[in-house]
N, CA, C, O and CB atoms as a CASP TS submission, in Angstrom:
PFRMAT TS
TARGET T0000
AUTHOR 0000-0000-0000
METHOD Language model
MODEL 1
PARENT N/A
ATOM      1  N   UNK     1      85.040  84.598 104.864  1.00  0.00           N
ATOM      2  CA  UNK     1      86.299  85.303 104.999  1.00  0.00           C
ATOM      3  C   UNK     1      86.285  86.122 106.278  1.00  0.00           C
ATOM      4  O   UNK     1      85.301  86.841 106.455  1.00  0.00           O
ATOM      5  CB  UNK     1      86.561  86.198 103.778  1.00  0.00           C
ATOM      6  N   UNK     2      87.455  86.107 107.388  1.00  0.00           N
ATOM      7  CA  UNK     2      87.029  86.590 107.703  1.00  0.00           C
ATOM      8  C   UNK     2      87.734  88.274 107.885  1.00  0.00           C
ATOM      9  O   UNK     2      88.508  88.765 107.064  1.00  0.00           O
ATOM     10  CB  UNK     2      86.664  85.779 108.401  1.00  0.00           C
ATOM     11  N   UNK     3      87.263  88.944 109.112  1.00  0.00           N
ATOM     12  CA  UNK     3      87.336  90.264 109.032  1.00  0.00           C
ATOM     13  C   UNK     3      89.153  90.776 108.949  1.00  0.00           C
ATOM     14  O   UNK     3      90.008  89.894 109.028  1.00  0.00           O
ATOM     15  CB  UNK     3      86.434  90.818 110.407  1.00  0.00           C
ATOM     16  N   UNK     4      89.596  92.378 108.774  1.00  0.00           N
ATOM     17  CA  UNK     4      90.506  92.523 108.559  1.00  0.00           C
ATOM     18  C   UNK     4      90.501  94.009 108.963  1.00  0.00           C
ATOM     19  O   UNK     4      89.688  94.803 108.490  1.00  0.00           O
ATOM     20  CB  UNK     4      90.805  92.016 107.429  1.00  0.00           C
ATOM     21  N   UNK     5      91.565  94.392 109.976  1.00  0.00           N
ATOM     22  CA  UNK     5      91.666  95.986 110.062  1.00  0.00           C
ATOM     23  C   UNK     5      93.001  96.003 110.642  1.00  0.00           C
ATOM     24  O   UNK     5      93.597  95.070 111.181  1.00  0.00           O
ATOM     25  CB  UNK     5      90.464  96.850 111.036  1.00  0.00           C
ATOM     26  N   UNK     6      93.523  97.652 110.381  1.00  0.00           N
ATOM     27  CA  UNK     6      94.316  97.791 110.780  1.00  0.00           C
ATOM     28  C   UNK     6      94.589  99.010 111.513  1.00  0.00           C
ATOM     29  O   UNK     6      93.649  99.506 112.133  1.00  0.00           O
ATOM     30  CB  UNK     6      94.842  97.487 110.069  1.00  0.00           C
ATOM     31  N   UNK     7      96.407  99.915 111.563  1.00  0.00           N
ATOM     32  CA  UNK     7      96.741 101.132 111.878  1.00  0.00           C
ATOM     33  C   UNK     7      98.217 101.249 111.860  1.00  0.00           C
ATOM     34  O   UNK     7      99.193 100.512 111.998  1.00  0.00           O
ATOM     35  CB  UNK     7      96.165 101.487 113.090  1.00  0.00           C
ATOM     36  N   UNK     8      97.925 102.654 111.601  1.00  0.00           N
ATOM     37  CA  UNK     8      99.011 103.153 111.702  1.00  0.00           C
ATOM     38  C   UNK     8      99.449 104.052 112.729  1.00  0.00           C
ATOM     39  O   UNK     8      98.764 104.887 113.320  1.00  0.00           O
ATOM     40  CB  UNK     8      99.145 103.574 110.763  1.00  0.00           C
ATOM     41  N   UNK     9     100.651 103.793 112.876  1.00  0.00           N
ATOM     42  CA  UNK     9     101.251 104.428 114.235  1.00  0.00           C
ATOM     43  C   UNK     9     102.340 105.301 113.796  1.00  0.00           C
ATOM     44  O   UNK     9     102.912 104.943 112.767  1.00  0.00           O
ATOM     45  CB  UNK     9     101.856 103.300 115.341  1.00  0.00           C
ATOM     46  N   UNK    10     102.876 106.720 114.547  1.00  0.00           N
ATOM     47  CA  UNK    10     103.468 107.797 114.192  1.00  0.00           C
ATOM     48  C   UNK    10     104.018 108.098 115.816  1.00  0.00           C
ATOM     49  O   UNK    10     103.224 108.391 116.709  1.00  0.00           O
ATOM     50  CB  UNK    10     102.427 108.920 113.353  1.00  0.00           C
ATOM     51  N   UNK    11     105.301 107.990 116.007  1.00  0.00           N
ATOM     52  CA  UNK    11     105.899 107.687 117.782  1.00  0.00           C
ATOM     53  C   UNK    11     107.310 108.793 116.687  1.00  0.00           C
ATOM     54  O   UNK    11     107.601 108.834 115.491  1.00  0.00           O
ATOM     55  CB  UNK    11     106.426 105.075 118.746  1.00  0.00           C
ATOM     56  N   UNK    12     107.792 109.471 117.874  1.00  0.00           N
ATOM     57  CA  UNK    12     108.656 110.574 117.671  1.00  0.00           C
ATOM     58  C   UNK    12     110.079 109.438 117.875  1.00  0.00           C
ATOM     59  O   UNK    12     111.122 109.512 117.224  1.00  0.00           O
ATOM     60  CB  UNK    12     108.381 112.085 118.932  1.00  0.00           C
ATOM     61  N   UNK    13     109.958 109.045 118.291  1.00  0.00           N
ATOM     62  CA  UNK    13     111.700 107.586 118.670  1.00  0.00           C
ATOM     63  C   UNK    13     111.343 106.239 119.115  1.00  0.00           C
ATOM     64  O   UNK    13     110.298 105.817 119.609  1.00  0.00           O
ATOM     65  CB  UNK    13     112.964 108.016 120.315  1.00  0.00           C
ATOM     66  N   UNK    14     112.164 105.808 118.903  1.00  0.00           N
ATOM     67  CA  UNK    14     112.632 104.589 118.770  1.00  0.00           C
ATOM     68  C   UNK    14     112.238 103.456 120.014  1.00  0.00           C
ATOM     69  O   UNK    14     112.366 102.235 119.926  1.00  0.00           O
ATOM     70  CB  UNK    14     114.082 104.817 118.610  1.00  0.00           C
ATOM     71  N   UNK    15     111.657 104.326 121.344  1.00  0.00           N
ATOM     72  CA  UNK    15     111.593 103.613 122.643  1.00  0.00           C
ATOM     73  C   UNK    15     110.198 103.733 122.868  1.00  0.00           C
ATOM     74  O   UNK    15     109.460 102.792 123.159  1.00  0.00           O
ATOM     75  CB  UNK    15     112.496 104.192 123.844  1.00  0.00           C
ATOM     76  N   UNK    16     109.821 105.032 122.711  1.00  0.00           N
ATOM     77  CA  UNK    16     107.840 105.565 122.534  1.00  0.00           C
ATOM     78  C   UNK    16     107.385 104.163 122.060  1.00  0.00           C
ATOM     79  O   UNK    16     106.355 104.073 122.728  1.00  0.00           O
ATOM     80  CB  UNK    16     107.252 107.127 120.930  1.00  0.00           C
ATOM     81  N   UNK    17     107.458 103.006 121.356  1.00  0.00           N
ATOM     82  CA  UNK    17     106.264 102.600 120.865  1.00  0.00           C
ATOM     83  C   UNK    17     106.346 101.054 122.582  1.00  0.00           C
ATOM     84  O   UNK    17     105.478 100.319 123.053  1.00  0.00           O
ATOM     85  CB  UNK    17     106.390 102.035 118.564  1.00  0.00           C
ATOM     86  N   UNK    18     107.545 101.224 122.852  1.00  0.00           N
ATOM     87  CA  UNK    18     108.075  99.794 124.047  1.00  0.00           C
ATOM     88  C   UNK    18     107.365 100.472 124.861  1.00  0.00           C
ATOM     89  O   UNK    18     106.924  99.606 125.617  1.00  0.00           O
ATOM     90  CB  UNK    18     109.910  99.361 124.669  1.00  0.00           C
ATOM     91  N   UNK    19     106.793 101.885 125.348  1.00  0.00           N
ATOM     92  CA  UNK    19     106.375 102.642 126.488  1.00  0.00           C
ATOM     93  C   UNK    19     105.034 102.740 126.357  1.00  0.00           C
ATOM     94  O   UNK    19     104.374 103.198 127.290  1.00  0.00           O
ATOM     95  CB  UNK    19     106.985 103.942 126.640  1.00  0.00           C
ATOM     96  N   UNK    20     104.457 102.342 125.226  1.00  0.00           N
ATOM     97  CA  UNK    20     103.225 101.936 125.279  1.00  0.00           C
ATOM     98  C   UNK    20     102.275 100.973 125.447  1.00  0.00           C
ATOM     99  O   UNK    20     101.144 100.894 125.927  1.00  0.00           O
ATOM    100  CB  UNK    20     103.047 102.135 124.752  1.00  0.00           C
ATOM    101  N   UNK    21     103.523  99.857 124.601  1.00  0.00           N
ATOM    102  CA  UNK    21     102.776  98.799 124.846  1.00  0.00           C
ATOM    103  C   UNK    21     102.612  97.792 126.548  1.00  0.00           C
ATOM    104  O   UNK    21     101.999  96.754 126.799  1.00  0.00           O
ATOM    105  CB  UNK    21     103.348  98.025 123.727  1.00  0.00           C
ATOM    106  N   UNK    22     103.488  98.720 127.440  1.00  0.00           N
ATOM    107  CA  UNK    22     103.784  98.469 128.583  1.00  0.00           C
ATOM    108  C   UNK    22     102.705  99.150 129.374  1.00  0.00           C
ATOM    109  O   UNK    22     102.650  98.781 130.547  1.00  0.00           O
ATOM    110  CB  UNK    22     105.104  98.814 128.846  1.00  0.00           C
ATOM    111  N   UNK    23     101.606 100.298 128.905  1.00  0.00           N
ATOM    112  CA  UNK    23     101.053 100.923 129.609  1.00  0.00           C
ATOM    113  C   UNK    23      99.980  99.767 130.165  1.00  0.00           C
ATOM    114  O   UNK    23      99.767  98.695 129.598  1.00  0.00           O
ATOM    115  CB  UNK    23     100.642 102.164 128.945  1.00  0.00           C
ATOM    116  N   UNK    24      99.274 100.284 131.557  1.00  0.00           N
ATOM    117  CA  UNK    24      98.249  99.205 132.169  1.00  0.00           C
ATOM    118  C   UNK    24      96.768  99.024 130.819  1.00  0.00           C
ATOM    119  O   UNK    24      96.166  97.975 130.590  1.00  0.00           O
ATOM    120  CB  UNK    24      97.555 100.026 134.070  1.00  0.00           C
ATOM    121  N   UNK    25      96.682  99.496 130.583  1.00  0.00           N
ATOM    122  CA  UNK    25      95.387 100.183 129.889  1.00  0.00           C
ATOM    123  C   UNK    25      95.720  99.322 128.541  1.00  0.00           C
ATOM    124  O   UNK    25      94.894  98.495 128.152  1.00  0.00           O
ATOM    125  CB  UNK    25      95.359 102.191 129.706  1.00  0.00           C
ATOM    126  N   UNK    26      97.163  99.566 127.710  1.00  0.00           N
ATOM    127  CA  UNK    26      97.165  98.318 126.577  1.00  0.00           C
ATOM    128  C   UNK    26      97.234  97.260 126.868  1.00  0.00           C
ATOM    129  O   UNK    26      96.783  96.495 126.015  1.00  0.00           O
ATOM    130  CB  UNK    26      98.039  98.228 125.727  1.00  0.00           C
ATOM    131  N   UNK    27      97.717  96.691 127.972  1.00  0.00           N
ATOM    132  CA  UNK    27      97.954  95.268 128.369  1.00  0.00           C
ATOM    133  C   UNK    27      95.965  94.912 128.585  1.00  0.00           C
ATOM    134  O   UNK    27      95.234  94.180 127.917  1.00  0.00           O
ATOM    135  CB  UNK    27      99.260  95.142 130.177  1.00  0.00           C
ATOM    136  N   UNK    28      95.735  95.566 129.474  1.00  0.00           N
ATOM    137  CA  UNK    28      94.434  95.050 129.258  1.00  0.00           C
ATOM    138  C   UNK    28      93.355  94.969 128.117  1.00  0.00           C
ATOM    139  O   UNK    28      92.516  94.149 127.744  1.00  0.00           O
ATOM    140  CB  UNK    28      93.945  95.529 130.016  1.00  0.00           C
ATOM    141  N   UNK    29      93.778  96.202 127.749  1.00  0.00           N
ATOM    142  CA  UNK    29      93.045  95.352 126.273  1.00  0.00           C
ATOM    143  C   UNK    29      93.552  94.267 125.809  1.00  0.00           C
ATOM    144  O   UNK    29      93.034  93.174 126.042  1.00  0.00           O
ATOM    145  CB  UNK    29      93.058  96.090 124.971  1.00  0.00           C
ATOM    146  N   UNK    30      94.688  94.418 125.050  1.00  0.00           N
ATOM    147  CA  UNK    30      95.355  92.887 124.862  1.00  0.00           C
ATOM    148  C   UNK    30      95.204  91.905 125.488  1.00  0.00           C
ATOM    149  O   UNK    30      95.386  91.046 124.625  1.00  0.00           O
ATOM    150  CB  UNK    30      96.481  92.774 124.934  1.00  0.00           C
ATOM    151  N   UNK    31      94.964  91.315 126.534  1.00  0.00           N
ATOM    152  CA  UNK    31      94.623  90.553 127.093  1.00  0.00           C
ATOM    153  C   UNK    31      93.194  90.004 127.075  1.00  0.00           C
ATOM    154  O   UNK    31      92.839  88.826 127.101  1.00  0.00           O
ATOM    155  CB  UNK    31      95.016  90.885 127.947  1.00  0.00           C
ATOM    156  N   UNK    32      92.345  91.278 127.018  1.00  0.00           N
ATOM    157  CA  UNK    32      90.652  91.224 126.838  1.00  0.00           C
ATOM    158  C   UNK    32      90.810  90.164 124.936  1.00  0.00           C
ATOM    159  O   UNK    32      90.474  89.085 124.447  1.00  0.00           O
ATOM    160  CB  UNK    32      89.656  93.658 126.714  1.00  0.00           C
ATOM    161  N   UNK    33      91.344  91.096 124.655  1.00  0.00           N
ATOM    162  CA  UNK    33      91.426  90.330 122.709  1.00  0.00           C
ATOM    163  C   UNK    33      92.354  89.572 122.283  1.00  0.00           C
ATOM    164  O   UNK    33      92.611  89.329 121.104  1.00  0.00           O
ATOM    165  CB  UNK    33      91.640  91.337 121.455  1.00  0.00           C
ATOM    166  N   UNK    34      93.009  89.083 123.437  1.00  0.00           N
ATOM    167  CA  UNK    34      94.174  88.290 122.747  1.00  0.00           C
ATOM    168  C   UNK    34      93.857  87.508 121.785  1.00  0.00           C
ATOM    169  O   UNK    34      94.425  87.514 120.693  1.00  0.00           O
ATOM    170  CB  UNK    34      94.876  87.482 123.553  1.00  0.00           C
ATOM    171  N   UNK    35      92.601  86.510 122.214  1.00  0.00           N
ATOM    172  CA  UNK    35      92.069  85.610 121.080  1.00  0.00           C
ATOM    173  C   UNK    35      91.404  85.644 119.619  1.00  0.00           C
ATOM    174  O   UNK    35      91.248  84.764 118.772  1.00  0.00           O
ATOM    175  CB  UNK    35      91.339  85.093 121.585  1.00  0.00           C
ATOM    176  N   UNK    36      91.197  86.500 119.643  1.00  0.00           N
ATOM    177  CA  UNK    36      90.310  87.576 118.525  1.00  0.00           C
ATOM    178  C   UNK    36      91.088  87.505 116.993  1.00  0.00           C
ATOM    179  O   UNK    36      90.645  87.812 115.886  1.00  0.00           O
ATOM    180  CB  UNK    36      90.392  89.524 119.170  1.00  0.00           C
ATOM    181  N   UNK    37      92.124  87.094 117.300  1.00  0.00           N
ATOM    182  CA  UNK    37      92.850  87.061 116.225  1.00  0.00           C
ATOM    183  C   UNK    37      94.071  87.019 115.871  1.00  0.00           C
ATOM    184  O   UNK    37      94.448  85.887 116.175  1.00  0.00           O
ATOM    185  CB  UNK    37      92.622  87.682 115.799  1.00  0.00           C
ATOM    186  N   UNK    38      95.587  88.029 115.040  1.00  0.00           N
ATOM    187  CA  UNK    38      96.776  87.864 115.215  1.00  0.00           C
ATOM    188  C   UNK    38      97.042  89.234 115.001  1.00  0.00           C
ATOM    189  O   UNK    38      96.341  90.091 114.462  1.00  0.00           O
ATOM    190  CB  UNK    38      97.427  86.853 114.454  1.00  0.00           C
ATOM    191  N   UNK    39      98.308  89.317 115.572  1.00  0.00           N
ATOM    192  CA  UNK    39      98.581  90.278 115.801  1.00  0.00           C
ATOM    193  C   UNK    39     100.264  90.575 115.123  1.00  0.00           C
ATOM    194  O   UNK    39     101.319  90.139 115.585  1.00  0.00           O
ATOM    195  CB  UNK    39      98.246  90.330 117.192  1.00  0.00           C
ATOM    196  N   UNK    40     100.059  91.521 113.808  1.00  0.00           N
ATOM    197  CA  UNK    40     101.672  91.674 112.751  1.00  0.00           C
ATOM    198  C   UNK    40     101.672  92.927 113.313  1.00  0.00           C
ATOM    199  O   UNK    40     100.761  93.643 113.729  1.00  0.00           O
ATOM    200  CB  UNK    40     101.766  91.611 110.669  1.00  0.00           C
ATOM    201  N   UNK    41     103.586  93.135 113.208  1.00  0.00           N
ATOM    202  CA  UNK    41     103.324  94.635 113.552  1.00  0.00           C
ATOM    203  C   UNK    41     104.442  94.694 112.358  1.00  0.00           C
ATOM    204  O   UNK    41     104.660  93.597 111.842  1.00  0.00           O
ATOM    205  CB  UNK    41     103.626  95.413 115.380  1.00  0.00           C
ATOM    206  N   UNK    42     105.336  96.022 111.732  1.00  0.00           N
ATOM    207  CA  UNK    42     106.152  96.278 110.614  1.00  0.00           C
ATOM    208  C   UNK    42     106.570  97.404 111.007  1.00  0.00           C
ATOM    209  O   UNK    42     105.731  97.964 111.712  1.00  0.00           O
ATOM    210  CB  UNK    42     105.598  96.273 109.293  1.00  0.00           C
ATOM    211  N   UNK    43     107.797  98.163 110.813  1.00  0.00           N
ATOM    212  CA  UNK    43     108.346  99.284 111.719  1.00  0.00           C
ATOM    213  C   UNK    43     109.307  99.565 110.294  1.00  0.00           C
ATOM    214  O   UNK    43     110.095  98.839 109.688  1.00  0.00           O
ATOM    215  CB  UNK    43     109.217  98.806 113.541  1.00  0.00           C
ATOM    216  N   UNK    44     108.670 101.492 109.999  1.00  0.00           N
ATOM    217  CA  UNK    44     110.222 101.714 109.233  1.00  0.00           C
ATOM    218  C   UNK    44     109.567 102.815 110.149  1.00  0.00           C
ATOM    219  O   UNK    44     108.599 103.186 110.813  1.00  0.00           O
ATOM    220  CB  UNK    44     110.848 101.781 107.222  1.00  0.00           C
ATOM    221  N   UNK    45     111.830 103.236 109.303  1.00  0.00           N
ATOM    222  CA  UNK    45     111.957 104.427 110.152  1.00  0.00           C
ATOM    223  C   UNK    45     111.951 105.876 108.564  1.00  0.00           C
ATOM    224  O   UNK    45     112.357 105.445 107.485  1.00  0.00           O
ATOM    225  CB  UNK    45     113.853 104.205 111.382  1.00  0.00           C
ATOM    226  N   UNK    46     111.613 107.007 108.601  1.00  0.00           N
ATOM    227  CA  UNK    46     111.343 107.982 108.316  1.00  0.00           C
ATOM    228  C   UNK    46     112.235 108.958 108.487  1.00  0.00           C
ATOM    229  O   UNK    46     112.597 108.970 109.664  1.00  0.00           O
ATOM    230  CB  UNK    46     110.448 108.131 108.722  1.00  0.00           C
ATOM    231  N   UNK    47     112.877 109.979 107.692  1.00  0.00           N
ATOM    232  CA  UNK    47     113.733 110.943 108.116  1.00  0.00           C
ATOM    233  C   UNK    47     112.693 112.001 108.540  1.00  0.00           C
ATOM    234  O   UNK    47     112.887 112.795 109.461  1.00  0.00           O
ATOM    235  CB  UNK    47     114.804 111.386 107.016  1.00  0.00           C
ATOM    236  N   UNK    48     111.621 111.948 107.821  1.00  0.00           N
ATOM    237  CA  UNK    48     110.393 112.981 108.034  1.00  0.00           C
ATOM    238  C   UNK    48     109.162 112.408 107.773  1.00  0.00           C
ATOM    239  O   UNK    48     109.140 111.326 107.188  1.00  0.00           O
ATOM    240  CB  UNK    48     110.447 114.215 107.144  1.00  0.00           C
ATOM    241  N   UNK    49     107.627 113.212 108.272  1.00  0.00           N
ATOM    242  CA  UNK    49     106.578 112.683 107.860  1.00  0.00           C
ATOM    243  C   UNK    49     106.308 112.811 106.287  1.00  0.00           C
ATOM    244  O   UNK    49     106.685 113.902 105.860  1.00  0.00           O
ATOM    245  CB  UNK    49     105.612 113.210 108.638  1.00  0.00           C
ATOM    246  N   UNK    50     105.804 112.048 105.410  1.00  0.00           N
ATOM    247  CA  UNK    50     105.748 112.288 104.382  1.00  0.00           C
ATOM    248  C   UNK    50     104.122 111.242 104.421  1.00  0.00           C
ATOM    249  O   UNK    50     104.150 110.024 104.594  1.00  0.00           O
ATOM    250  CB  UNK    50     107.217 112.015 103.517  1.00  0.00           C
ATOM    251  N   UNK    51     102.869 112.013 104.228  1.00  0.00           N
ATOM    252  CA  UNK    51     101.840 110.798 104.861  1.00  0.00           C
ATOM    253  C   UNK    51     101.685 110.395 103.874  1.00  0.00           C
ATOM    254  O   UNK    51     101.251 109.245 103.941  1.00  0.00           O
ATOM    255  CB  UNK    51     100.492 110.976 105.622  1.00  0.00           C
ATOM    256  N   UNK    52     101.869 110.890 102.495  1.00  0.00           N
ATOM    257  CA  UNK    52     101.228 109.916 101.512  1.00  0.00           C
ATOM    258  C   UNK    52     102.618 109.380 100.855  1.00  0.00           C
ATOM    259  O   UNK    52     102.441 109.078  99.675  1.00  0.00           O
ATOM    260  CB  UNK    52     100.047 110.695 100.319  1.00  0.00           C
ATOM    261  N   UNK    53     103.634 109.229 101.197  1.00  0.00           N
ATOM    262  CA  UNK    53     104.930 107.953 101.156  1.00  0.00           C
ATOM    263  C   UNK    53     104.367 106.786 102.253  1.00  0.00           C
ATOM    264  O   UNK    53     104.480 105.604 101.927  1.00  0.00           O
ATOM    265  CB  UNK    53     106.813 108.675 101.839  1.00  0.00           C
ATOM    266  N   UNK    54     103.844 107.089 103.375  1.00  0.00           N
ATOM    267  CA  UNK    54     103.595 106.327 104.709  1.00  0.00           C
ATOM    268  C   UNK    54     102.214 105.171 104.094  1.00  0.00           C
ATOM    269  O   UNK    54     102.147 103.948 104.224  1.00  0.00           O
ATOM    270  CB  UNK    54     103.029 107.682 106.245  1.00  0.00           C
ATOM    271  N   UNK    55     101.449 105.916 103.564  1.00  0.00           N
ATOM    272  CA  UNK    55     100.082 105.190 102.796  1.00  0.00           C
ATOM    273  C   UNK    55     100.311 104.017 101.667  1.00  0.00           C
ATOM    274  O   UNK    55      99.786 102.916 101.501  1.00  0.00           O
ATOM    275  CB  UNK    55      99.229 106.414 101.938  1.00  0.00           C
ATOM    276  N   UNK    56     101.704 105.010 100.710  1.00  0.00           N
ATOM    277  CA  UNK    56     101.946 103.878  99.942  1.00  0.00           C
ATOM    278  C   UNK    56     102.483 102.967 100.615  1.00  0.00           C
ATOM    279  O   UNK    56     102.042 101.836 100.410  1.00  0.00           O
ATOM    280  CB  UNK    56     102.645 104.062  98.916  1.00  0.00           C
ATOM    281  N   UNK    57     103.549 103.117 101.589  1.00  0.00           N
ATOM    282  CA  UNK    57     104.235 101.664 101.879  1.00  0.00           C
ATOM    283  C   UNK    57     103.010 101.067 102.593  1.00  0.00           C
ATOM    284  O   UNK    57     102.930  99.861 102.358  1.00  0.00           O
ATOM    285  CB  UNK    57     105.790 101.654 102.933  1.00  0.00           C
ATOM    286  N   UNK    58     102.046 101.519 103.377  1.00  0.00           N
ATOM    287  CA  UNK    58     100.987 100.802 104.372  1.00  0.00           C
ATOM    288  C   UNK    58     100.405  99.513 103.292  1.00  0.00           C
ATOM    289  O   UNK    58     100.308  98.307 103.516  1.00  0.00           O
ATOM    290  CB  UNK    58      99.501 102.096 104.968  1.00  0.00           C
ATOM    291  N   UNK    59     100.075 100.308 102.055  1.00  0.00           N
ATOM    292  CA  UNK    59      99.103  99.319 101.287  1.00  0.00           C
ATOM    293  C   UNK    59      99.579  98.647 100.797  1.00  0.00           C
ATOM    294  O   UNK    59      99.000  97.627 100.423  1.00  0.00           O
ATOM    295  CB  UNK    59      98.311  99.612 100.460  1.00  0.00           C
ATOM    296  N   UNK    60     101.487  98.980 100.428  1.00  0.00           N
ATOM    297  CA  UNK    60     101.887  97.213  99.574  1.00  0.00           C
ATOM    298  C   UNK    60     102.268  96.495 100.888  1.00  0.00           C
ATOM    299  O   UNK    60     102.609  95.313 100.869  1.00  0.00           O
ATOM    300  CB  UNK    60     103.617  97.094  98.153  1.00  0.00           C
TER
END
């Protein structure tokens, strides 16, 4: 079987997460691991932090 990890991400709006993945520094990683595996991403939006609402939705 093989391996499995993940994360969670916490960006104040809606454009923060496009401004990252554009930075030089993620592209190169990504690029270093592109092959490594796949890559899901899942996006809600939050009126507020609530971390253990954020945990439950992470794990179903």
């Amino acid at each position: 079987m093989a391996g499995r990890c993940g994360s969670v991400s916490v960006w104040t709006g809606r454009r923060a997460p496009a401004g990252f993945v554009r930075l030089p520094e993620h592209v190169a990683i990504m690029d270093e691991y592109r092959e490594r595996g796949t890559t899901r991403s899942v996006i809600r939006e939050y009126e507020s932090l609530d971390v253990t609402r954020v945990r439950r939705d992470m794990e179903a």
